[in-house]
N, C-alpha and C positions, 0 to 999 in steps of 0.2 A: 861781576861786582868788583869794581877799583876799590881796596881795601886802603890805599891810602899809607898814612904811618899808624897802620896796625897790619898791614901785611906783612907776614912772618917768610913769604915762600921766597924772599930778594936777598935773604941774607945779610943785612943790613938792620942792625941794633937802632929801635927808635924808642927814646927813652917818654914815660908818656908822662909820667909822676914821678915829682923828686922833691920829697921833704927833706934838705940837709938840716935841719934840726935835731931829727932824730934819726936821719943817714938811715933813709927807705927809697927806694925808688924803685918802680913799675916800667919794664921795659916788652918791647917783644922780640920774641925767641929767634933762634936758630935753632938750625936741626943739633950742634954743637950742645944744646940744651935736652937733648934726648936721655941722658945720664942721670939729670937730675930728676926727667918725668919719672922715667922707669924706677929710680931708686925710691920716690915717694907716694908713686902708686904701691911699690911691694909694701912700703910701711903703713900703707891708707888702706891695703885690699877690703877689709871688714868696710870699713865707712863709705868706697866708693868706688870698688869693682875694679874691673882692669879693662884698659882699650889696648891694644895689640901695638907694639913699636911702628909698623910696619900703616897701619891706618893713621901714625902722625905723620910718618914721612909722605905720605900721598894727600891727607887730608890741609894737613897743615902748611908742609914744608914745602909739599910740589902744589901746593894751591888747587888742588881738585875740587875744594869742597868751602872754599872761600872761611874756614876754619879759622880760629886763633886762638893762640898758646902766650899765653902773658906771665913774665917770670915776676917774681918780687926779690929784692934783694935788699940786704943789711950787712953795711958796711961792704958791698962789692962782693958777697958771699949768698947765694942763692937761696932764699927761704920756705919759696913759696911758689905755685903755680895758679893758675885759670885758665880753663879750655874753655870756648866759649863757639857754638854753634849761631850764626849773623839771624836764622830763621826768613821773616818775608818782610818785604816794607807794608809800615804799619800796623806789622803784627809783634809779636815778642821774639828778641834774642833767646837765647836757652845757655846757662852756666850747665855744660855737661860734666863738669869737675872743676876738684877745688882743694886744693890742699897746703897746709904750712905742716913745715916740721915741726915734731910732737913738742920740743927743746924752745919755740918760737912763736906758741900761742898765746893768745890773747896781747900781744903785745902789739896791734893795728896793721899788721901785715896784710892780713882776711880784707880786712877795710880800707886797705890802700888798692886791694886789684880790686875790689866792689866798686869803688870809684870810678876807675877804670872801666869798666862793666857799661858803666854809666855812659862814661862819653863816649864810648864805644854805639850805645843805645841812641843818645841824642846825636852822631857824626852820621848813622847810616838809619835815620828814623823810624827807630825800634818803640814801639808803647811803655818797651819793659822788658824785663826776663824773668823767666822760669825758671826752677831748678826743683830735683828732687833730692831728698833727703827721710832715712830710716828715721824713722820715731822715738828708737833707743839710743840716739847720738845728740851729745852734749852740744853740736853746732846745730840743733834748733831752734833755740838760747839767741847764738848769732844771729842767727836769720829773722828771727822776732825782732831784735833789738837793732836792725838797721832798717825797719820798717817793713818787711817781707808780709804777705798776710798766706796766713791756709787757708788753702781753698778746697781741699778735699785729701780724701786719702787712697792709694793706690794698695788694696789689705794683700796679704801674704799668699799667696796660692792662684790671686787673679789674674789672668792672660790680658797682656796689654797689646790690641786688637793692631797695632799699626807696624812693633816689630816681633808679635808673636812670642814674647818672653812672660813667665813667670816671674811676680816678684818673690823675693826668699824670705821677706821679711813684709811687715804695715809700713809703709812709705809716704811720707807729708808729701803734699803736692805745694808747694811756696812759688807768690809770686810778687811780685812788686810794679805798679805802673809809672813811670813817669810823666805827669802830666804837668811839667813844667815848662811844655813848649804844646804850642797848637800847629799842627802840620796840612800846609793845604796842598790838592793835588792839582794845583797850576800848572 
């Protein structure tokens, strides 16, 4: 899959969003940006688990797994990330994480890479994405409120059949379609 300017593994900053209004902009990563995953995964571990250094640089950065890592930045200062798994055409992308600095929420960061998300979904004709999120976190709120609908819950002790894990916690299952393009398989 030609990832285009969202391919992260060329090393080459493609900036996707850029409000200078309020001096936000959405770009994609280099491995160079590994400092800031790592440092906001340890600050997010409660809210959204850890993925290994080592499966960004293969997934992401050496394009094994047609992967993307979407930074957000304010004022040229890194705020925010999105990992985002492409999934299948016609089917849904998957936001595998998601974070802004604790100092940095709610101030349209979140909604600046959602957007992104977006065209990410309409560039490589994705339905939508997925994403999972615990039930006792205040970014359900979010996700409600950019139109996300639940569609079920993944409860605490149940084995999810496809990579064998336990969840530790009741888990909203959120999804969101976009159905503002029709796609034919011409």
């Amino acid at each position: 899959m030609n990832l285009g300017k969202f391919n992260c593994s060329t090393g080459i900053i493609n900036v996707l969003y850029n409000d200078q209004i309020k001096n936000i902009s959405v770009r994609t990563s280099t491995i160079k940006d590994l400092l800031i995953l790592d440092k906001l995964q340890k600050e997010n571990t409660n809210a959204i688990g850890f993925i290994p250094k080592t499966y960004f640089e293969k997934s992401v950065w050496g394009g094994q797994k047609n992967s993307v890592v979407l930074i957000c930045e304010a004022n040229a200062d890194a705020v925010g990330y999105v990992y985002i798994t492409p999934g299948f055409h016609l089917k849904h992308a998957k936001i595998q994480q998601i974070a802004i600095r604790n100092d940095a929420r709610r101030l349209q960061y979140g909604t600046a890479l959602v957007d992104c998300c977006r065209q990410f979904c309409e560039q490589f004709q994705r339905i939508g994405f997925t994403l999972r999120c615990r039930v006792d976190l205040e970014s359900n709120k979010f996700w409600q409120s950019l139109g996300f609908e639940k569609y079920g819950i993944w409860e605490k002790g149940k084995l999810k059949k496809t990579s064998r894990m336990k969840a530790s916690n009741d888990i909203n299952l959120w999804k969101i379609e976009l159905n503002n393009k029709i796609y034919t398989l011409f």
